[in-house]
C-alpha positions in Angstrom: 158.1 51.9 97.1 156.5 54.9 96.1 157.6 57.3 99.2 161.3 56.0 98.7 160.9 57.3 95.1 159.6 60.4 96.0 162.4 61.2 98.5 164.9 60.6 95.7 163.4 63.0 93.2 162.7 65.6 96.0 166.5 65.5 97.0 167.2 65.8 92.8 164.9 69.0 93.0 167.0 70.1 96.2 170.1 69.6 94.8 169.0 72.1 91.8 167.2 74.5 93.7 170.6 74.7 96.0 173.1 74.6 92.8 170.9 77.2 91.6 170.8 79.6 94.4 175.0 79.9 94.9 175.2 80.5 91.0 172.4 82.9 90.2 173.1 86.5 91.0 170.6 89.1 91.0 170.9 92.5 92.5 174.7 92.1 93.4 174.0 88.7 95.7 173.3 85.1 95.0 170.1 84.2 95.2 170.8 81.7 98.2 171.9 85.5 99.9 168.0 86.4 99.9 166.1 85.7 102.8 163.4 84.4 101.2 165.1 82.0 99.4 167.0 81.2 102.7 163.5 80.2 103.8 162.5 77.9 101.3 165.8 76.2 101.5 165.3 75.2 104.9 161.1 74.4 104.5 162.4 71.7 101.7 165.2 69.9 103.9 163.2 69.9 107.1 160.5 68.5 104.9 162.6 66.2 103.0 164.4 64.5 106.3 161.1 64.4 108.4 159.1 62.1 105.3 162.4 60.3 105.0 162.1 59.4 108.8 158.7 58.5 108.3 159.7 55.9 105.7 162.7 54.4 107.5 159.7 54.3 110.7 157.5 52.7 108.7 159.6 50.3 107.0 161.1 49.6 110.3 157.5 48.6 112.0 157.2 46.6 108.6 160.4 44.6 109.0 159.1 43.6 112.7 155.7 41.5 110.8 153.2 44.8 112.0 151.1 45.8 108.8 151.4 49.7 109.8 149.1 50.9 108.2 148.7 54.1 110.2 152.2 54.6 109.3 151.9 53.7 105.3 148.9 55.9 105.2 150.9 59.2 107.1 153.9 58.6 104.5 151.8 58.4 101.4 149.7 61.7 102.1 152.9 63.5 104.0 155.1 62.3 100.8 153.2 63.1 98.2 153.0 66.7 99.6 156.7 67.0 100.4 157.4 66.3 97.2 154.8 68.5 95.4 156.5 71.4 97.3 160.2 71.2 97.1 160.2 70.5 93.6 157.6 73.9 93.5 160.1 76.2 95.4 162.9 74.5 93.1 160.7 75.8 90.1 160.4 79.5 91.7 164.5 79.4 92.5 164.9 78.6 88.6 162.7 81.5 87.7 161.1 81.0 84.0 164.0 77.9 83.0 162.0 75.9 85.5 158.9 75.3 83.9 161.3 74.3 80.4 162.6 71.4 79.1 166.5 72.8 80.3 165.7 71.3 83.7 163.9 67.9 84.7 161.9 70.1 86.9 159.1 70.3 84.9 158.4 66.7 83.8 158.9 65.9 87.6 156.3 68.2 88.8 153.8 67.1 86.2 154.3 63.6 88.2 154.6 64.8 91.7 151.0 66.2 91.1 150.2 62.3 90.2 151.3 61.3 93.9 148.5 62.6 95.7 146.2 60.4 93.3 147.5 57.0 92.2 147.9 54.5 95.1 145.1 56.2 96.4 144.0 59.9 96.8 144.8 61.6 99.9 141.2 61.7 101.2 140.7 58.0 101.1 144.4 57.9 103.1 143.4 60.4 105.3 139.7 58.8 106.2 141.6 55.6 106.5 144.2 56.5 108.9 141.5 58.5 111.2 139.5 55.8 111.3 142.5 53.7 112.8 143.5 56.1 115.1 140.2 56.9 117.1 139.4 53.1 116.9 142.5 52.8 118.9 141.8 54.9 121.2 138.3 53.5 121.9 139.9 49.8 122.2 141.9 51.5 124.9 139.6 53.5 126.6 136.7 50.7 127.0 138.9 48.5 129.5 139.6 51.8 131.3 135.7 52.7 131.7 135.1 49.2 133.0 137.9 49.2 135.4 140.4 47.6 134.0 143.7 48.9 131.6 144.4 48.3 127.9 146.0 45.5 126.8 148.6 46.6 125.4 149.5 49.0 127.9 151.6 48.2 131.3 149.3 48.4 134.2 150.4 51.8 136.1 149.8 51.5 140.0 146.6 51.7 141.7 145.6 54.8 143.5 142.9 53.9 145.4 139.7 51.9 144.9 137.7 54.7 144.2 140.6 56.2 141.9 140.4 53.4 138.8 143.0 54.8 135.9 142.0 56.6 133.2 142.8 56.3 129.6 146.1 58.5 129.7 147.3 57.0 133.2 146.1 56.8 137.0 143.9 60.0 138.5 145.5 61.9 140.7 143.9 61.6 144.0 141.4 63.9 145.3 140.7 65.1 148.9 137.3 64.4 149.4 136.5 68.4 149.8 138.1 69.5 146.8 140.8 72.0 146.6 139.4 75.8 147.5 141.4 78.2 149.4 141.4 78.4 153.0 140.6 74.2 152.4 142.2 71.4 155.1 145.7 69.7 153.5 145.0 66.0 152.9 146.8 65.3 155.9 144.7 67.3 158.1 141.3 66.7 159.2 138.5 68.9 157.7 137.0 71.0 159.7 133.2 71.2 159.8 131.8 73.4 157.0 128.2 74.0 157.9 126.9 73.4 160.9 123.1 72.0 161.6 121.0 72.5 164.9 121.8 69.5 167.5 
């Protein structure tokens, strides 16, 4: 609930920052004319549609009975964030009007600074999804050192019975001699390297 919230009063912000940027001239061009302005215009929507694809990806693993909590946990910290920062840059667009009462920007980033603590600070997210993330991998890797393949992984083909896959996928073979210039193809027989008296 919270991240769909923010994405809504992020998008408000946007909306002023880019109303705000084609009206205000300064220097004979509109502010949305200066390339550093350009620049924060395009940091804001690329952050704005990327947390609002998070949101729609974790409501969507939600929706199928999976708890994603991985997923909840990116959003909250990733969303809290976003929207600290678009409504900043739609602050520095407005100039000295932004941090008044003429524009909801203010009150708005006096609350987005409250996202990163209620619900949850970000450490305890961030500890929380890490946690997750390399116990994961060590579910999926312990099969794999024994021999076997995760669970919830499809089983790739064997490569050879000295050649058990690894945590990522099968090994590649190996020619028993290694790979060294002037070294036999795995077709070809090796020659012998060293010889020993008879």
């Amino acid at each position: 609930f919270h991240c769909m919230r923010w994405l809504g009063q992020a998008q408000r912000a946007f909306d002023l920052m880019c109303e705000r940027a084609n009206s205000r001239v300064a220097f004979g061009t509109t502010l949305g004319e200066k390339q550093q302005v350009a620049v924060m215009i395009f940091e804001s929507a690329a952050e704005i549609q990327a947390c609002r694809l998070l949101t729609l990806q974790a409501a969507h693993k939600m929706d199928q009975g999976d708890p994603a909590r991985v997923e909840i946990g990116v959003i909250k910290v990733v969303g809290a964030k976003m929207l600290h920062n678009v409504i900043d840059r739609a602050i520095q667009v407005h100039g000295g009007m932004g941090v008044t009462a003429d524009t909801p920007l203010e009150r708005m980033y006096r609350h987005a600074r409250f996202a990163r603590i209620y619900d949850g600070p970000d450490e305890v997210h961030r500890n929380q999804v890490a946690r997750l993330e390399l116990r994961r991998y060590r579910e999926a890797a312990a099969p794999a050192r024994a021999g076997g393949w995760a669970p919830d992984r499809p089983q790739p083909p064997r490569v050879g019975p000295s050649q058990p896959p690894g945590p990522r996928g099968p090994r590649p073979a190996k020619p028993p001699w290694g790979i060294s210039a002037g070294a036999p193809s795995a077709t070809e027989t090796p020659a012998r390297v060293c010889s020993s008296p008879e």
